[in-house]
Every structure is written in C-alpha cells, then in structure tokens.
C-alpha positions in Angstrom: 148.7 85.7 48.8 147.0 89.0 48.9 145.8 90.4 52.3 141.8 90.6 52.4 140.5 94.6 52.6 137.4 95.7 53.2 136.4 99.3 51.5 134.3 101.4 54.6 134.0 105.3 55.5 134.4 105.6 59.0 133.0 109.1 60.6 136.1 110.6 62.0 134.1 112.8 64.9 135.4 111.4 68.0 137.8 108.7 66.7 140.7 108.1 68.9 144.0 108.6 66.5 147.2 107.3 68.2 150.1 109.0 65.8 154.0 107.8 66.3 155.9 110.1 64.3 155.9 114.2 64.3 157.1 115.0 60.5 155.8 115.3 57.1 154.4 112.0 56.7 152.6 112.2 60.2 151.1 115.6 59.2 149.8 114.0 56.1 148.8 110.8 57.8 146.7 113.2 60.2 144.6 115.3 57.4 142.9 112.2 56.9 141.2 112.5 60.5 139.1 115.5 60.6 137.5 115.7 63.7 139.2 113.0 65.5 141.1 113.2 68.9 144.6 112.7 68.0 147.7 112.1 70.2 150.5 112.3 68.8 154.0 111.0 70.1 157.4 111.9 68.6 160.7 113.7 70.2 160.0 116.6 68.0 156.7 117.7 66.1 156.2 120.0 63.5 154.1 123.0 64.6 150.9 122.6 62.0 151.0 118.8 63.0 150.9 119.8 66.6 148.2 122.1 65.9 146.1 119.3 64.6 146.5 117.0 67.7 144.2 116.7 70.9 147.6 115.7 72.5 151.3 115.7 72.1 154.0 114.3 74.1 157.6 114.8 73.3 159.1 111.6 73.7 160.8 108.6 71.4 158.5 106.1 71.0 159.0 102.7 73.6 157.0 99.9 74.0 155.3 101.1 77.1 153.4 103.6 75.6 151.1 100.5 73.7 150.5 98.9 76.7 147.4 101.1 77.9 146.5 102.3 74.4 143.4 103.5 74.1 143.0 104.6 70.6 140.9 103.1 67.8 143.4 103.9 65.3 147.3 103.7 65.5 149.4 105.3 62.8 153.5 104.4 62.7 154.3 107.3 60.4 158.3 107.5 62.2 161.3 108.0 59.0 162.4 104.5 60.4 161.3 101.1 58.5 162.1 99.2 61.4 160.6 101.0 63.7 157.8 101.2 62.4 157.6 97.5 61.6 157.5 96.7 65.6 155.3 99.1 66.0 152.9 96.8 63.8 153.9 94.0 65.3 153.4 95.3 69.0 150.0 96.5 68.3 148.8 93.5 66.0 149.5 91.4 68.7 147.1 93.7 70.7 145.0 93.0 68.4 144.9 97.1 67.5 143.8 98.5 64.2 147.2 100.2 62.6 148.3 101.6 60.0 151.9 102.2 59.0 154.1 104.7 56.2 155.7 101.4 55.2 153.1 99.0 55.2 152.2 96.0 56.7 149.2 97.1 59.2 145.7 96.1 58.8 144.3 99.6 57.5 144.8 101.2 54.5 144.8 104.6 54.1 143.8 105.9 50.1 144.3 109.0 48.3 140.9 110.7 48.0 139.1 112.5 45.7 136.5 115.3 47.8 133.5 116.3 45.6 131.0 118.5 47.4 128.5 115.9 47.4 130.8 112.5 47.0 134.6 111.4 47.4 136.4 108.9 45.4 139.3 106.7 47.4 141.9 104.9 45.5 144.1 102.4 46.8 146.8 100.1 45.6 146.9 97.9 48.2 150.4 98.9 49.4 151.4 97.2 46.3 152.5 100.5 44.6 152.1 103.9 46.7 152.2 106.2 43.8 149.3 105.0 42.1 146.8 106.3 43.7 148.2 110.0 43.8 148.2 110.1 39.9 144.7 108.2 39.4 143.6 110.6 41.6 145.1 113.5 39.6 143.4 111.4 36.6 140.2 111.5 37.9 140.0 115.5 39.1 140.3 116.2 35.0 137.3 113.2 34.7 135.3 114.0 36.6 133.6 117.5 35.7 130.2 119.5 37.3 128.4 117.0 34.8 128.7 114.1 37.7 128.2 116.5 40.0 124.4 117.4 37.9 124.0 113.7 37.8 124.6 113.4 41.7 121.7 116.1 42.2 119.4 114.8 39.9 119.5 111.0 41.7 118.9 112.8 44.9 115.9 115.0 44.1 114.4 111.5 42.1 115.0 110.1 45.2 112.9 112.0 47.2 110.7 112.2 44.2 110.2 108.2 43.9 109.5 108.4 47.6 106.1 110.5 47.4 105.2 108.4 44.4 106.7 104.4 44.9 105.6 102.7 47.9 107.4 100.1 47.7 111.1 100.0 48.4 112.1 97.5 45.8 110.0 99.3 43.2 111.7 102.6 43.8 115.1 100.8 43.3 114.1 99.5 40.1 113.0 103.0 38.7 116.0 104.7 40.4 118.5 102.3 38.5 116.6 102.7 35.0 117.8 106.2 35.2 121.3 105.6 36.5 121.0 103.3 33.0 119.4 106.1 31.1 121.6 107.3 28.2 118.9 109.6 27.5 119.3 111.4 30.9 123.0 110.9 31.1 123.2 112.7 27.3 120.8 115.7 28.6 123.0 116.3 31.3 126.7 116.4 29.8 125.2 119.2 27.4 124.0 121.2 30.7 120.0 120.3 29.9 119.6 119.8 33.7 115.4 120.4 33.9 114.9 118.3 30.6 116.8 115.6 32.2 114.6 115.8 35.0 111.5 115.7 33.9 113.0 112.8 31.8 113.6 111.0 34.7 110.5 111.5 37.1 108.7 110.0 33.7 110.4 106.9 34.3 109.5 106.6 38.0 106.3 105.3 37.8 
C-alpha cells in the first residue's frame, strides 16, 4: 500500500537542516534549502557543500549524534543503503521528519521547476527517481513567457476585482471565469497582453 504524502511549500528561512553525508548527493540534497541553517556531518565534505552549511563537523555518523537533534529536517544522503536505512529508522522512532537518497523517510524531496513568479515540483513518490528530472526537462520546453503573461494578468485582476467585488466569493467566481476564458487565454499566446486585459476586467463585474 502506497505511503500517504501531503504536497506543502515550506519557507526555508531559518529551517534547521541536519545533513549525514558530505558528497554529491548531499550538495544537491542542500540546494533545496536556501536560507536554512544546515549542519552537516560526514568524515569528509566537499568544499561548495561546506560552504553552504551553518555547521560542519568532520566525523562518521554514530547513533549519538540523533540523540539531542535539534533539527526540523534530517537528510541521510551517505553513498551507503544501509546506512542510511538506520538513520531512518533512528530518527523515525524519534519521531523526526527525514528524508533519505534511498528512500524510505517521511519527506519527499521533488525536482522543481523555478519560474520568476511560480515553481512547479514533480515527484514520483520514490517509486521511480528519474521521472521527475525528465518531466521537469518536459515542462521547461511547455511552459513559455505565455504562462508567465497569464500569471501577471491573474494578479493585476486580482487586485483589480478587489477595488470593484466586495465580496470574497464573488471575486472568486469572476477570477475563475477568466482562468476558464479561452478568449483571454487565446489573446495571450499571440502576445495581445492589454486586449486580454481589458477582456478580463469586463468579466469582473
């Protein structure tokens, strides 16, 4: 039976990020975190990992160092499956969030898509770990500067809807005609980004 997953952003500022491992997969792990206080732990680290960490300590891992854990994340990103199976063990039964390069932990991290105004995270489920690279890869051809029009436009007739709607569940209503609109959707893939506009505030009414 498939493991239940919730799909949340977490703001990274701040976040305590407990990393076992110093190589590549620990460096990758680790660009996820922007902003976060990382500690890292591994008997050697490579230099642009150690760069991003709060902390390093130069040590093997050993089951002492999850006994006064403080971290809100734990990532087992060691080269060795076993290892890193304990170490989701250990700090299930601590009842830690974790996260590990071969599965098996409670969080999930996706390949992710970075717009300037939106991201896109794919996942599959630990079920296949080169999926989401290549739907990623899929998507960066997809998805052009039309959805990034389309993301400007919802967000001035957002503001727009608020001087003119009152109520909430009004604005909604108007806000999703539009989403629905072929006509506005048609105006902006040819680049008609002021017609679609004035389009759209027509239908907030």
């Amino acid at each position: 039976m498939q493991d239940d997953f919730a799909t949340v952003l977490l703001k990274t500022n701040g976040l305590r990020v407990l990393v076992i491992g110093g190589g590549n997969v620990a460096l990758r792990k680790c660009r996820n975190f922007k902003g976060a206080k990382i500690a890292v732990v591994a008997k050697d680290v490579l230099p642009e990992l150690a760069s991003l960490a709060s902390d390093v300590v130069l040590s093997e891992f050993n089951d002492a160092i999850l006994n006064d854990v403080s971290a809100d994340i734990v990532i087992a990103a060691t080269d060795d499956h076993g290892l890193n199976d304990a170490i989701v063990r250990d700090a299930t039964k601590r009842g830690l969030f974790i996260n590990s390069a071969h599965g098996g932990g409670n969080v999930l991290i996706p390949s992710v898509l970075e717009r300037e105004g939106y991201m896109v995270a794919v996942s599959s489920l630990g079920s296949a770990p080169a999926f989401p690279p290549f739907l990623v890869k899929e998507l960066d051809r997809l998805l052009d500067e039309r959805y990034d029009l389309m993301l400007r436009l919802l967000s001035e007739i957002r503001i727009y809807a608020k001087e003119v709607i009152p109520m909430e569940v009004d604005r909604r209503r108007c806000i999703s005609s539009v989403v629905d609109s072929h006509e506005v959707m048609e105006l902006v893939r040819n680049g008609e980004y002021e017609a679609a506009l004035t389009v759209a505030k027509g239908m907030v009414r």
